[in-house]
Every structure is written in structure tokens, then in C-alpha cells.
N, C-alpha and C positions, 0 to 999 in steps of 0.2 A: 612664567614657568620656572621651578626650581630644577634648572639645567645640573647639578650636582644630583641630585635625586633620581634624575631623567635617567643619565649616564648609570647610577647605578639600576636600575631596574632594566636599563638594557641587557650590562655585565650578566645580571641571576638568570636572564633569559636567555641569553649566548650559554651560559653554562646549562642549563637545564635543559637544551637542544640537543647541547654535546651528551647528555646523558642519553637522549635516545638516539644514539647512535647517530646521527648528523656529523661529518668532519665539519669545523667550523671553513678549513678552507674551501670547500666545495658547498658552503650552504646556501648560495644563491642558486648555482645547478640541481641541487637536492628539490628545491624550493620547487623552483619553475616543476622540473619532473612530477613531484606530487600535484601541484596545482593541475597540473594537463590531463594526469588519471584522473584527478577529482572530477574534471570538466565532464570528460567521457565515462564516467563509472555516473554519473550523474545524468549526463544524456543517456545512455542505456538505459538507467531506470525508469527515465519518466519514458523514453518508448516500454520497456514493461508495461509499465503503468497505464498507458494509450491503447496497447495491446489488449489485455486484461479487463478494465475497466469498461469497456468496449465490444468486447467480445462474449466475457465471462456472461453477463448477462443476457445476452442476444442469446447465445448456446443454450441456454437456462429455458429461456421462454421458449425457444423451437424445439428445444423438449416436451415441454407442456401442453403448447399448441397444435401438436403433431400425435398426439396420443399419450404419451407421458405421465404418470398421476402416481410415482414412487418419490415422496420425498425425502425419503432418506437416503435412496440413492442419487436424487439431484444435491443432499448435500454431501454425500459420499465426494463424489465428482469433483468438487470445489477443491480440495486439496487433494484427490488420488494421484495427482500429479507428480508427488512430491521425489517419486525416484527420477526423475529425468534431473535431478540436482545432483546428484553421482556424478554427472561428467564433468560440470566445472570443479566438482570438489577433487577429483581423480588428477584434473587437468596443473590444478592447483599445487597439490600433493607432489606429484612428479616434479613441478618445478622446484619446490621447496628439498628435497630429495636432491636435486642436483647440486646445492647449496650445503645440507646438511644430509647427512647421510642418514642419522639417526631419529629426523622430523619424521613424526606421527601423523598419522593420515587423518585421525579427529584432534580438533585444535581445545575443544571448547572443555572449562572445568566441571566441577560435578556442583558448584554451586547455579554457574550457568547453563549446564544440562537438567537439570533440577527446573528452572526459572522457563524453561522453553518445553519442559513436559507441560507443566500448571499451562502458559498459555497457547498450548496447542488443547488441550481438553478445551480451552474459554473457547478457541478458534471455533472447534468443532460443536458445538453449541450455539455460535453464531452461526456458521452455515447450515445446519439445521434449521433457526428461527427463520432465517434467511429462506430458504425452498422452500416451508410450510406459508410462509406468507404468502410469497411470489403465487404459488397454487392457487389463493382465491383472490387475489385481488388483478385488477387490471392494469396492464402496465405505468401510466402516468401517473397512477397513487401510489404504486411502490416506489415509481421513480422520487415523486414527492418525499417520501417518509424515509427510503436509504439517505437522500440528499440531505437529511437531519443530522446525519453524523459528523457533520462539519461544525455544528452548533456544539456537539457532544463534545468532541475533538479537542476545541478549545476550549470548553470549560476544564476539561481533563489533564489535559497538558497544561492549563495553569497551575491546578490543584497538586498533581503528581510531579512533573517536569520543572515547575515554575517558567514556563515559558513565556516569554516576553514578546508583548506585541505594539507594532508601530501605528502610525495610520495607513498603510499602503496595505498591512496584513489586514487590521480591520475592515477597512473598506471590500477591499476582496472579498470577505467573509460577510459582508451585509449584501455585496452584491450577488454572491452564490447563493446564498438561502433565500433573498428576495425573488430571483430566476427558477430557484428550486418550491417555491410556492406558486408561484405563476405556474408551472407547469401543471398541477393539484386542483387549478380550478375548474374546469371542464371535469372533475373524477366524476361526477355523480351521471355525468353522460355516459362515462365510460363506464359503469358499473355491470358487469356481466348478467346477461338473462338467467332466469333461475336462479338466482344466490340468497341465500336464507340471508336473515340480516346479520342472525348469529355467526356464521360461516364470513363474513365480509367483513366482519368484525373482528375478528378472531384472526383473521389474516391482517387489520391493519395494526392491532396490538402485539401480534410477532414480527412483524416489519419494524414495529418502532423500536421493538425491543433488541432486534438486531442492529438496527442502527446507534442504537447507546452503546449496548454492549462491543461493538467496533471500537467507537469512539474512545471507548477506554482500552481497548488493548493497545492501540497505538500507541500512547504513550506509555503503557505499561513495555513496551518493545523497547522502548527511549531508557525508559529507567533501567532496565535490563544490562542497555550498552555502560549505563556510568557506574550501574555499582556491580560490576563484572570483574574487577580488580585482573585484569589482565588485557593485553592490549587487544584493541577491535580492528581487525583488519575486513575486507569483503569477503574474505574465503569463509571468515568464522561467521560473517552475517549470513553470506548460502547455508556453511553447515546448521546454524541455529533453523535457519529458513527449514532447511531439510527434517529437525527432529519435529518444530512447531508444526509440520505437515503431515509426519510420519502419524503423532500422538492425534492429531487431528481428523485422520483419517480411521485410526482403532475406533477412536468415539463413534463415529455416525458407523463402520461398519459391526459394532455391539447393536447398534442401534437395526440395522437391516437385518440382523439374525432376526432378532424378536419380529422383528416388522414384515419376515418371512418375503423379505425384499431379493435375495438371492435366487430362490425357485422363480421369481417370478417373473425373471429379465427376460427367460426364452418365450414366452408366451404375449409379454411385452413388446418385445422385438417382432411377432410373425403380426399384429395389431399394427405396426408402426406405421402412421399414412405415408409416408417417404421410403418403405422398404424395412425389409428385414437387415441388412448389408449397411442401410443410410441408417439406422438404429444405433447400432454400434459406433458408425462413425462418428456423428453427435455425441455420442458418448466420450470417444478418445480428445476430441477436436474442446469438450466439454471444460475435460482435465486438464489440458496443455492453457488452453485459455487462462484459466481461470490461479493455477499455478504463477503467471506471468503477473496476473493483478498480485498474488501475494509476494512474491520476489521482488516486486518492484517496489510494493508498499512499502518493503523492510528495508530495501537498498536505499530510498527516497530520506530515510529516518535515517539512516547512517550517514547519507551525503551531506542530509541537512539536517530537517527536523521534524516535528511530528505534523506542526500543523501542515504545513508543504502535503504531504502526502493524506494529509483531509482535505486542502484543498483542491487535490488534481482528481480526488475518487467523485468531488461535487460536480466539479467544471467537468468532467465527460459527459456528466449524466444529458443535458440536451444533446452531444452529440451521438449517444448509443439511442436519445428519441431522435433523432435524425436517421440514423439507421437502422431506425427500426419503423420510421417509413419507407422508406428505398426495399427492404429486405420483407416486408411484414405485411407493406401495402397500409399500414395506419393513418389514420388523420393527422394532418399538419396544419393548426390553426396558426392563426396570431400570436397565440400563448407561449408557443414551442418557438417561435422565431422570437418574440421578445427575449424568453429563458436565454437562448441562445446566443445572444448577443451579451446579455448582462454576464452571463459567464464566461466568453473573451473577454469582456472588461476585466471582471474581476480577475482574468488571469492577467492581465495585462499589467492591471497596476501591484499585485504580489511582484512580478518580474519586475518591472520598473524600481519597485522597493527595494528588490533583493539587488539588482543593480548598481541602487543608490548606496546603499550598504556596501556593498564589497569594494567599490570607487571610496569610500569613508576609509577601511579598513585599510586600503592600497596607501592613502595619503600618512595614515598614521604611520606604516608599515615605513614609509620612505624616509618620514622624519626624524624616526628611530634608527635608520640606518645610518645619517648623514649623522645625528647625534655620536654613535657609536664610532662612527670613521673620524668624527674630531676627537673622542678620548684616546683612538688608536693611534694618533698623531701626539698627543701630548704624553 
């Protein structure tokens, strides 16, 4: 090791810290502090992400299953959510406010406001293909063909992100789409009575098509954060969250005018097998769900990266078929407990990876320091 070269690449790094405002004497305390939010801004997202992933879906289908048959309003729903993100932003704002007095309550530029309209329109096109699918096909084929966005994910995020993968990532990723095929094999049992071939078809080629088109906005979320030329903090990921939901939502509600989805909610509702009253609740319980899978997705990509949060949207999927026997009353063959297991693995060994990883980065981190504390000595 060229210990002269070492030393100086520490020095640019000490100094470029002290540029973003780190006191060099307090940067081990600086350190630690960030590290602990990251831990918890991290754990919160992947429960979003648990919540969401989980939920959002379930909500979907006891829409449909219950009487249900507006898809524009089931992908309405998906993101109608989006003002309950007002109060971390409000929460945010006050505190920043306490600090500067003259902090603006929206953070984000007109370049990255710009970047979060485009992919809130892509959003709201996805959740569309999304609910039109979901409507004709039966759930273990959609479960199959969303869990394709993990295959998308990482082609995309190579292509766009350049993102780098290990063996602990890849395995994960053979292991989740292997579990996510297994679950698909049983479809043609599950094929609903009465379904044209055209109409089951039609539903598996918007399904897939939701699932690519995911696949790419995640990383397009990723590129967003690096050439945003201003610093990324979580408040500006909520508010980005907040526009990509807001634009997201104009789409599929242009979409419900024509679709004369609006008249139709009241007459929807007095049909509803679980009530008039449990109509609507579905409905709110829908929004808030499903808001939770998207905040989490974006939080999950700012914590870390893109694939991480294709792989947590794969690995739920046998737990939302887990409960969606418990809640649905479905069949649980063999299939669904294999799925299930290879998807703790796969998450096991991503975690084990990232682990392994950040134990790497710790070693280099300390070497660098003890290097640094000898130049500060001579």
C-alpha cells in the first residue's frame, strides 16, 4: 500500500466532509448520529414497504372480489393517497423553520419537480395496467407476473443506475423469481370460470406490462436522486413522493371522467357484498395502504438502492399469498410453502450480503482513520 498516497486521499476526504458542513472535530459524533437515522429511516421503510406490499394488494382484490369491477378507480386508489404526506412535510418544515427562519416549505428544484411530474404520469399508467390486469386474472398469476419486476428491476438498474451486483444480490434474485414461478404453476387451475381466452389474456399482458414498466421507474427514481444537483435529504424524498402521487393521481382521475367512474361509486357502493359503509372503507384503507408501498419503495432507494426495494416488493409476494389464505379462504398447496421459503432465503442472503458489505466498509472506514491519526501525529 502507497501509505503517502493513502494519507493524502484521506486529507481531500477530511476536507470535502468539512465542506458539507461536518466540524472535523465532532465528525466521529456527526458519523455515528447519521448512521443511527440511516438505520431507522431504513427500518421504517422496509416496514412501509411490509405494510404496502402486503396490504395494497389484498385491498385490491377484496375490491374486486366483493363487487368491485371500476378499474380506474382501483388504480385511482393506488396513489389517492398522496395528501396524507402533508404532515411529515408540514412536520419537517416547522422544524427547519426553527433553524432558519426564511426555509421554504417545498424543497425540491424546477429541474426535479419537472422529473417527478414525467414519473408520476409513468406511476399512474402503471397502476392502471396494474387494476386492469388484476380484474381478469386470478390471483397466483398476477402474483407470478408482478414478481417479474425483480428481473426488470435489475436489468434496469444496470442499464440506467449502473448498479453493481454481488453474489449474495444475485442469488437472492434467482432465488425470488424461482419462488415467484413456482407460485404460477397451479394458474391454469386457478383460471376463473367464464373467462374468454381473450379477456385472461389481456389481463396477463397488462400485468406484465405493469411489471416492466415498474421495473423501470425504480431506477428511474435512483437517477432522479443523482442528477438532482442539490442535496437529497428524506423530507425532499416525502415531497418528490408527494408530487409523483399528486401527478399520478390527475392521470387515472382524467381517466375516471371518461370512464364515467365518478357517477358510478354511489350505485357501486349500495351493490357492495360487505355494505354500503364497508365500500367506502375499502376504499380509504385502499389509499393509505397502498401510499405506504409507494413511500416505502422511494425511502428503500434513497436508504440504499434500487434493487433492495425490487427485491422486498418480490419476497412479500408469497406472504400477501399467505394472507390471502388466512383472509380469502385460498388454497395453499406445496407450491405457496416452497415460494415461501425460497423467498426468506433470498432475503436472507441479500441481508447476509449487505452485512457482509457494510462489516467491509467499517474495516476500510477504521483503517483510514488510524492512517489519518498517524499523519496527524507527524
Amino acid at each position: 500500500m502507497d501509505v503517502a498516497k493513502e494519507k493524502q486521499d484521506v486529507e481531500n476526504q477530511t476536507k470535502g466532509k468539512n465542506t458539507m458542513s461536518i466540524e472535523s472535530g465532532n465528525l466521529q459524533t456527526g458519523s455515528n448520529n447519521k448512521s443511527r437515522m440511516m438505520i431507522f429511516l431504513i427500518g421504517l421503510n422496509v416496514l412501509l414497504s411490509a405494510f404496502g406490499n402486503t396490504g395494497g394488494p389484498l385491498m385490491s382484490r377484496l375490491y374486486f372480489r366483493k363487487g368491485g369491477n371500476r378499474e380506474w378507480l382501483s388504480a385511482f386508489l393506488e396513489t389517492a393517497g398522496f395528501p396524507i404526506l402533508l404532515i411529515p412535510m408540514y412536520l419537517s418544515f416547522r422544524n427547519r423553520r426553527r433553524h432558519d427562519p426564511s426555509a421554504p416549505f417545498f424543497l425540491s428544484t424546477r429541474k426535479v419537480f419537472l422529473a417527478c411530474v414525467v414519473l408520476g404520469v409513468l406511476t399512474g399508467v402503471d397502476d392502471y395496467l396494474y387494476a386492469y390486469g388484476l380484474s381478469f386474472l386470478p390471483a397466483s398469476t398476477s402474483a407470478l407476473l408482478i414478481s417479474t419486476q425483480l428481473g426488470f428491476t435489475a436489468f434496469f438498474a444496470f442499464l440506467v443506475v449502473r448498479q453493481k451486483f454481488t453474489s449474495f444480490s444475485l442469488n437472492a434474485v434467482a432465488l425470488l423469481t424461482v419462488g415467484a414461478v413456482i407460485l404460477g404453476l397451479h394458474a391454469s387451475s386457478d383460471r376463473p370460470s367464464g373467462e374468454s381466452n381473450a379477456d385472461y389474456y389481456k389481463g396477463f399482458f397488462l400485468t406484465l406490462g405493469c411489471a416492466a414498466l415498474y421495473g423501470l421507474i425504480l431506477p428511474l427514481i435512483e437517477l432522479t436522486y443523482k442528477k438532482a444537483n442539490q442535496e437529497i435529504t428524506y423530507s425532499l424524498v416525502v415531497e418528490m413522493q408527494l408530487v409523483m402521487g399528486g401527478f399520478a393521481t390527475l392521470f387515472c382521475a382524467i381517466g375516471m371522467i371518461f370512464a364515467k367512474d365518478f357517477q358510478a361509486i354511489p350505485d357501486e357502493a349500495k351493490s357492495f357484498e360487505l355494505g354500503e359503509v364497508r365500500y367506502y372503507v375499502v376504499l380509504v384503507w385502499c389509499a393509505i395502504f397502498w401510499q405506504f408501498f409507494f413511500l416505502g419503495a422511494v425511502g428503500v432507494i434513497f436508504c440504499v438502492h434500487t434493487l433492495l426495494a425490487g427485491i422486498l416488493i418480490a419476497g412479500f409476494i408469497p406472504i400477501t399469498e399467505v394472507l390471502s389464505v388466512i383472509f380469502f379462504h385460498e388454497k395453499f398447496g406445496s407450491d405457496k410453502g416452497v415460494a415461501l421459503i425460497l423467498s426468506l432465503w433470498g432475503l436472507a442472503s441479500y441481508s447476509y450480503g449487505d452485512y457482509f458489505a457494510a462489516k467491509q466498509k467499517k474495516k476500510e472506514a477504521a483503517l483510514r482513520a488510524q492512517i489519518l491519526e498517524e499523519y496527524t501525529r507527524n
